[in-house]
C-alpha positions as CSV (number, residue, x, y, z in Angstrom):
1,X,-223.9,32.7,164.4
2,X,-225.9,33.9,161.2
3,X,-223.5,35.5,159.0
4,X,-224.6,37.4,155.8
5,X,-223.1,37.4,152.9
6,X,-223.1,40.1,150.5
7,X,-222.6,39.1,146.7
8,X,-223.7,35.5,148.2
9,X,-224.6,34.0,144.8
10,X,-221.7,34.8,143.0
11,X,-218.8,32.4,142.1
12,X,-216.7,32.5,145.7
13,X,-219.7,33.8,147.9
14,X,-221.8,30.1,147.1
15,X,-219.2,27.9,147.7
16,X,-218.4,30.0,151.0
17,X,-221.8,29.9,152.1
18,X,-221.9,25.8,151.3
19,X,-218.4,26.0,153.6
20,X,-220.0,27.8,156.8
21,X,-223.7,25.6,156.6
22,X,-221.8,22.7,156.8
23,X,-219.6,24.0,159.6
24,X,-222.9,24.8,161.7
25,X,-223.4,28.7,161.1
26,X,-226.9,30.5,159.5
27,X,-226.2,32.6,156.2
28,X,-228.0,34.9,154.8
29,X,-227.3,36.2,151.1
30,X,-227.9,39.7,149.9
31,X,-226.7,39.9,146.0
32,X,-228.2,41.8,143.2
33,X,-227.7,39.5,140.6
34,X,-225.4,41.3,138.6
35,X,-223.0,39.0,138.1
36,X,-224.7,35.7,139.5
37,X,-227.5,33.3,139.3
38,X,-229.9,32.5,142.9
39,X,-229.9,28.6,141.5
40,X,-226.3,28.9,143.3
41,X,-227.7,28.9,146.1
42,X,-230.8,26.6,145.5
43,X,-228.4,24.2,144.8
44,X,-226.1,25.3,147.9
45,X,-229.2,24.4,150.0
46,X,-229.4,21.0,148.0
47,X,-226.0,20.1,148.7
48,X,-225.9,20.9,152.6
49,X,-229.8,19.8,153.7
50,X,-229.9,23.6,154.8
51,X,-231.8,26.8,154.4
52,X,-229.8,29.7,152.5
53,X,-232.1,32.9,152.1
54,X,-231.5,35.3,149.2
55,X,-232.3,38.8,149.5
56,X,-232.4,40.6,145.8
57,X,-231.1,43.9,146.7
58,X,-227.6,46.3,146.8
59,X,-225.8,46.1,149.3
60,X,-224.5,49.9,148.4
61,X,-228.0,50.9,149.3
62,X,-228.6,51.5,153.2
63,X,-232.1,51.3,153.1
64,X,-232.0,47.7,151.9
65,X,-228.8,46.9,154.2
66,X,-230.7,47.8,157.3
67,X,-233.8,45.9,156.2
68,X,-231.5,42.9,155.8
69,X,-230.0,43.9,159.4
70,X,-233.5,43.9,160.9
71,X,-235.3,40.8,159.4
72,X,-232.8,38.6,160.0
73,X,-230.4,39.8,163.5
74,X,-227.1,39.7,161.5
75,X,-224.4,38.4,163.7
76,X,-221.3,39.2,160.6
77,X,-220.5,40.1,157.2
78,X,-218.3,38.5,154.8
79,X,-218.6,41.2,152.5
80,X,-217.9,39.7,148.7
81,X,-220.0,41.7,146.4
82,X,-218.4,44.3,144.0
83,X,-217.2,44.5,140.4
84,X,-214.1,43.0,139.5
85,X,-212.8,43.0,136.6
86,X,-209.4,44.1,135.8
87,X,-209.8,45.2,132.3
88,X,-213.9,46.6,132.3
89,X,-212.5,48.7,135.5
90,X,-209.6,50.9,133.0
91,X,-212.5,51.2,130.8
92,X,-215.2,52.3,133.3
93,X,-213.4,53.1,136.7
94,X,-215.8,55.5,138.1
95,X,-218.4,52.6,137.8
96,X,-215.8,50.6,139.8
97,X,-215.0,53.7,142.1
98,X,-218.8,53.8,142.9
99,X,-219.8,50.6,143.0
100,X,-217.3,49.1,144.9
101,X,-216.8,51.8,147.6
102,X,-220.4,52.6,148.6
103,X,-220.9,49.3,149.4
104,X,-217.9,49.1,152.0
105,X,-219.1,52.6,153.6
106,X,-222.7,51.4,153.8
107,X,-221.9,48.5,155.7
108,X,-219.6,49.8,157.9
109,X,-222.4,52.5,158.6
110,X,-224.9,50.1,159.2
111,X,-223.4,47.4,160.9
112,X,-222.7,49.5,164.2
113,X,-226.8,50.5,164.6
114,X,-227.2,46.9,165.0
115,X,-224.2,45.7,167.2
116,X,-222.7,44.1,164.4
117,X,-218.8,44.2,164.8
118,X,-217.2,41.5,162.8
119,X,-216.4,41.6,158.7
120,X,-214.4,39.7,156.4
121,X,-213.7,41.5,153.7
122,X,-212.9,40.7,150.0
123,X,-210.1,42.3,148.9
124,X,-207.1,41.2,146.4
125,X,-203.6,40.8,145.5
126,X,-203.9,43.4,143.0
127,X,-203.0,45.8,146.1
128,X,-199.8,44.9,145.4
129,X,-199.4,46.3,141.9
130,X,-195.8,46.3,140.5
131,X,-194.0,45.5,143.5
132,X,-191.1,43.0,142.0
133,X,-190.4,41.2,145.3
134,X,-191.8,37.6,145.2
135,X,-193.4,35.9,147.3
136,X,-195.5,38.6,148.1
137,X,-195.9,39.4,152.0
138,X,-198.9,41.3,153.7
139,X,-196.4,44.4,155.4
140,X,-195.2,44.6,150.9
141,X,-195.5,48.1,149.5
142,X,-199.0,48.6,148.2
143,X,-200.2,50.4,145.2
144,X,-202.4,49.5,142.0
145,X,-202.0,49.3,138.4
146,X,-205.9,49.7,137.7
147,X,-209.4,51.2,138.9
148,X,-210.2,47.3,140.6
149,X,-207.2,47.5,142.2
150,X,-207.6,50.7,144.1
151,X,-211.1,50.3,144.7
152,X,-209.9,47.4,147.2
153,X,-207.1,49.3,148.8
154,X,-209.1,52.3,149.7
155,X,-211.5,49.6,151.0
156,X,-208.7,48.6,153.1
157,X,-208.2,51.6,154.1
158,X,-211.6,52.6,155.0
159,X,-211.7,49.8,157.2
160,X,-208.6,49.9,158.9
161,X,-209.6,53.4,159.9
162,X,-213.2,52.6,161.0
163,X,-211.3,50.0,163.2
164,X,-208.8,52.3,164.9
165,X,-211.6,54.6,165.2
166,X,-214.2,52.4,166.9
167,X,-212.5,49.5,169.8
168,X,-214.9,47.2,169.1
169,X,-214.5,46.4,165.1
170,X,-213.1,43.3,164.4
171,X,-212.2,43.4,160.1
172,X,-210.5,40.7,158.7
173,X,-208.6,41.8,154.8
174,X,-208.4,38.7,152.9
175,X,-205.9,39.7,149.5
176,X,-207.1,36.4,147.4
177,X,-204.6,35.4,144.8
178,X,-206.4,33.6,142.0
179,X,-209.3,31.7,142.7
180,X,-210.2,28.6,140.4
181,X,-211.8,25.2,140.4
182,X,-215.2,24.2,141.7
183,X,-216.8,22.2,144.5
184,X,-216.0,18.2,143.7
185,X,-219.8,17.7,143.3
186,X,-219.6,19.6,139.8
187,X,-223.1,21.2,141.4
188,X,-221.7,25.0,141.6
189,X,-219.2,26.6,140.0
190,X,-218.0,30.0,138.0
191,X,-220.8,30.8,136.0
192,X,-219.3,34.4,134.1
193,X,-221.7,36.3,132.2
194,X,-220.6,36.8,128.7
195,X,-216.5,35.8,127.5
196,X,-214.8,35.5,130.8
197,X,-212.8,37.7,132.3
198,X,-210.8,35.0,134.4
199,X,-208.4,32.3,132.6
200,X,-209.8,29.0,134.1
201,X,-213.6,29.7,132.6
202,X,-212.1,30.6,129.8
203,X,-210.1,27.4,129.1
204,X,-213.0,25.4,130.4
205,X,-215.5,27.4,127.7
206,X,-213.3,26.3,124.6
207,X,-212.7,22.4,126.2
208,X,-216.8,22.5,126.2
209,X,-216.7,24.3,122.4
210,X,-218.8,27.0,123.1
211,X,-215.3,28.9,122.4
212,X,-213.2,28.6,119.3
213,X,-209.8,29.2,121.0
214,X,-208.5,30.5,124.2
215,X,-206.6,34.5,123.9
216,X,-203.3,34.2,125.8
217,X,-202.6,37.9,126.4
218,X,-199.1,38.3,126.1
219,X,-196.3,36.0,125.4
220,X,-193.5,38.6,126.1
221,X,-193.6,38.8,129.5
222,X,-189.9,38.4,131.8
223,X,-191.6,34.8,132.8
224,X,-190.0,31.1,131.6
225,X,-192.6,31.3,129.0
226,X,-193.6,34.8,128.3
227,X,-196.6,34.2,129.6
228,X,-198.0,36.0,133.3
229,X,-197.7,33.6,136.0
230,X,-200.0,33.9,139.0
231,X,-200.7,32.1,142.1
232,X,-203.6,29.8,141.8
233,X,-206.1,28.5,144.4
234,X,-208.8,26.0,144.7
235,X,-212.2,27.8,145.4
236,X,-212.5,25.6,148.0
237,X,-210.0,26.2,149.8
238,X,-210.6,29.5,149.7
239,X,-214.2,29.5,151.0
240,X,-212.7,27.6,154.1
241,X,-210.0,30.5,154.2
242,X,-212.9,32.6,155.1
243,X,-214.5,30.0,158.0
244,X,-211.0,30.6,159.2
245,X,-211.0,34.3,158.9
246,X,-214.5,34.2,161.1
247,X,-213.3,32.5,163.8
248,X,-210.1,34.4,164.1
249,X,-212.0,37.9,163.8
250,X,-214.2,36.7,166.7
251,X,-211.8,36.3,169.4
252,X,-209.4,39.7,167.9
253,X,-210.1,43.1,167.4
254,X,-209.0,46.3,165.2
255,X,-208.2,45.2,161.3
256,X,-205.9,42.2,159.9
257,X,-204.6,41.8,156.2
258,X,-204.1,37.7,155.2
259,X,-202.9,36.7,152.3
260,X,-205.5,33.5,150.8
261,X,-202.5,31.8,148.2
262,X,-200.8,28.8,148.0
263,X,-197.5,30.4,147.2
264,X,-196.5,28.6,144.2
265,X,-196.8,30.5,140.4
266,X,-197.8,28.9,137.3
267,X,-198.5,30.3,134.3
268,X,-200.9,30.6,131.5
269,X,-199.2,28.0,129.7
270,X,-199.0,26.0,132.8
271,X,-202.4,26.4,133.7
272,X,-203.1,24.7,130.2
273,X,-201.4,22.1,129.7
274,X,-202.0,21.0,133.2
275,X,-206.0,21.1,132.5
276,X,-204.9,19.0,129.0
277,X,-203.3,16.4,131.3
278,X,-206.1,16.4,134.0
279,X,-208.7,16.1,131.4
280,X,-207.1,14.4,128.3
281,X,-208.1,17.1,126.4
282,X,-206.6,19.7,124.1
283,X,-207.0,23.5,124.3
284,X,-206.3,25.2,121.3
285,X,-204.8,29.0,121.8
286,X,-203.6,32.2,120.5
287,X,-201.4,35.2,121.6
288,X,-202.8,38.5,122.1
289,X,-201.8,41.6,123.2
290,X,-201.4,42.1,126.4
291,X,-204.8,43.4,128.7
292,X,-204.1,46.9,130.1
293,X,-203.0,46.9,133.9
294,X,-202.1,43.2,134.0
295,X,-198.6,42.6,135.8
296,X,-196.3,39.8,135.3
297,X,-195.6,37.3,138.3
298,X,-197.6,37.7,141.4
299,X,-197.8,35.2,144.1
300,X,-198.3,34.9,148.1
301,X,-196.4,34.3,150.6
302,X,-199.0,32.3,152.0
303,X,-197.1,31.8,156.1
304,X,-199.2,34.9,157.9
305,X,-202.5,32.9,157.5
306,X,-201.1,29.6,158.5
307,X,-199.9,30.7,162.0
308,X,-202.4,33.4,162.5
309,X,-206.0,31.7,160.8
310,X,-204.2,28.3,161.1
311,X,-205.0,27.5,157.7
312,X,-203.4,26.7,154.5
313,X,-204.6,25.8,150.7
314,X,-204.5,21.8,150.7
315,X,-205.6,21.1,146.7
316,X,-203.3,20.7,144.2
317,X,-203.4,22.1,140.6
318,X,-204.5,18.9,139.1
319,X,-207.6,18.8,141.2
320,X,-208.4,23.0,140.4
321,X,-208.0,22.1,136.9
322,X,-210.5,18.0,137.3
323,X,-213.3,20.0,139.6
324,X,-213.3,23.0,136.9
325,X,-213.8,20.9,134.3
326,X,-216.2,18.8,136.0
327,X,-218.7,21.8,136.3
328,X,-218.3,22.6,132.8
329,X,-219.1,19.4,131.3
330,X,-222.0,19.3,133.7
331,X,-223.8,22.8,133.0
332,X,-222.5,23.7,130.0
333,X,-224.8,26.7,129.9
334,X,-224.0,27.6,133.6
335,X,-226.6,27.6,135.9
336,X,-229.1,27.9,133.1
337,X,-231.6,25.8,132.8
C-alpha cells in the first residue's frame, strides 16, 4: 500500500512515515515546508534503508494534490499538514480558518477521482474545549476555546459528512493529546521554527542554552500546582497509533473518532522536573500570564483505541523526557546543518 502523507516532514508526519517503512508500506510526502525541514526525511530514509519521496507543494491546492495522485497511484492519506498553534491561531484565525480547511476539502475532493477511499486524519483534543469531565471520552461534548480548535472540528465534521454521504469512505479522526519525545536514535525530532510553541522544545531549548529560561504560563490554575496539566505522549507511540488507525480504516467503513493518549495528566511542573531527573539537569523558569484559549486539565480516556485499533501508548514519561533531550543535544540547531 503507498500511503501519502500530507505535512510528511513535519515533527509527527517523519516519525510516522519512519513507522509505516518499517512496517512494509510505500510513503509518499507532500509538505510545503512551512513548518518543517526535507532533511526529516533524508534522514527517515537513512534510518529505514528505504525510499521516502518529497513533493514541495500545498496540499490546499488541487492542482498539485491531483499531480501527487497521478505520479504516484495513492493508495491513502494520513492527512497531517495544517497550522497549529494555539496562541498564533486567536491572533490570526482566518489564516487558520483557510489554511487548515481547504486542505481537508481538497483532499476529500480529490481522493474520490482516483479511487482513493481511506484517510487518517489529524485532529486534536482541543475539540473538547472546556468540558470539565476527566478522562475525556470520544462521544464528550465538543466545542473549542480557539481558531486551531475549530478548524479541526469542522474538519471533523466535513468528514463525517463526506462519509455518510459517499458508502465507500473509510476516515479514521485521531484527537492526539500532547505529543512529545523523539525517535531513540536522536536522528529526528521537533525541530519548531522560531520560540516554540509546545512545552517539551521549549524546556529542551533552555537545557541546550540557546534559551535563558522557560515561561510557565500560569501558575493559578485549579491544578495541584497551578500549573495546566495535560496528557502526554511519546511521538512514537503516536506514529504507531496511526499504523493502527490504517489498518483498522481498511477493513471499516463511514468515519471513527480515537482518542491517541495515554490517560494519565502531568503538569508543567511535572513535565520539568521529570526532564531534570531524566537528564540531571536543571531548567530554570518563570510564571507568566496565562496564553489566551489555553484550558486547565485535559486528558484521554485512552480505552476506545485499545479495543477498537488494538493499540495503546507503551513509553513512559521518563523515556518522552531521555529521547527529547537526546535530539537536542544532538542537533542543537535542528535539522540545520
Amino acid at each position: 500500500m503507498r500511503v501519502l502523507l500530507t505535512g510528511g516532514a513535519g515533527y509527527i508526519g517523519s516519525h510516522t512515515a519512519l513507522c509505516l517503512l518499517n512496517a512494509g508500506y510505500e510513503v509518499v510526502a507532500l509538505d510545503n515546508l512551512s513548518n518543517a525541514s526535507p532533511e526529516a526525511l533524508r534522514r527517515v530514509e537513512e534510518l529505514t534503508g528505504k525510499k521516502a519521496p518529497l513533493i514541495v507543494g500545498d496540499c490546499a491546492d488541487e492542482k498539485t494534490l491531483t499531480a501527487v495522485f497521478e505520479e504516484y497511484k495513492i493508495d491513502a492519506v494520513i492527512h497531517f499538514a495544517g497550522l497549529k498553534a494555539v496562541g498564533e491561531s486567536v491572533r490570526k484565525p482566518l489564516d487558520y480558518y483557510q489554511n487548515n480547511l481547504d486542505a481537508t476539502m481538497a483532499l476529500c475532493r480529490v481522493m474520490p477521482k482516483f479511487n482513493c477511499s481511506i484517510l487518517v486524519f489529524s485532529s486534536s483534543a482541543t475539540v473538547y474545549g472546556t468540558y470539565p469531565e476527566m478522562p475525556l471520552r470520544e462521544d464528550c461534548p465538543t466545542g473549542c476555546t480557539n481558531p486551531y480548535g475549530w478548524t479541526k472540528w469542522i474538519s471533523e465534521r466535513i468528514l463525517t459528512d463526506v462519509a455518510a454521504a459517499d458508502e465507500t469512505r473509510s476516515f479514521v479522526l485521531l484527537r492526539y493529546f500532547n505529543p512529545i519525545g523523539a525517535h531513540e536514535s536522536g536522528r529526528i525530532g521537533e525541530d519548531p521554527t522560531g520560540i516554540p510553541n509546545n512545552l517539551m522544545p521549549y524546556i529542551c531549548q533552555v537545557a541546550s542554552g540557546k534559551l535563558d529560561h522557560l515561561n510557565v504560563f500560569g501558575d493559578d490554575y485549579p491544578t495541584r500546582d497551578g500549573t495546566g496539566e495535560r496528557d502526554y505522549i511519546h511521538v512514537m507511540d503516536l506514529a504507531e497509533g496511526h499504523l493502527a488507525a490504517l489498518k483498522y480504516a481498511e477493513s471499516h467503513h463511514g468515519a471513527e473518532v480515537f482518542n491517541l493518549g495515554t490517560g494519565e495528566a502531568y503538569s508543567v511542573l511535572d513535565i520539568v522536573h521529570a526532564f531534570e531527573k531524566a537528564n540531571d539537569l536543571t531548567i530554570p523558569y518563570q510564571v507568566t500570564p496565562r496564553r489566551p484559549g489555553d484550558i486547565a486539565v485535559c486528558y484521554a480516556d485512552p480505552e476506545k483505541a485499545a479495543n477498537g485499533l488494538k493499540w495503546r501508548a507503551k513509553r513512559d514519561l521518563t523515556t518522552m523526557c531521555r529521547d527529547a533531550w537526546n535530539w537536542q543535544k544532538n542537533n542543537p540547531k535542528g535539522y540545520e546543518k
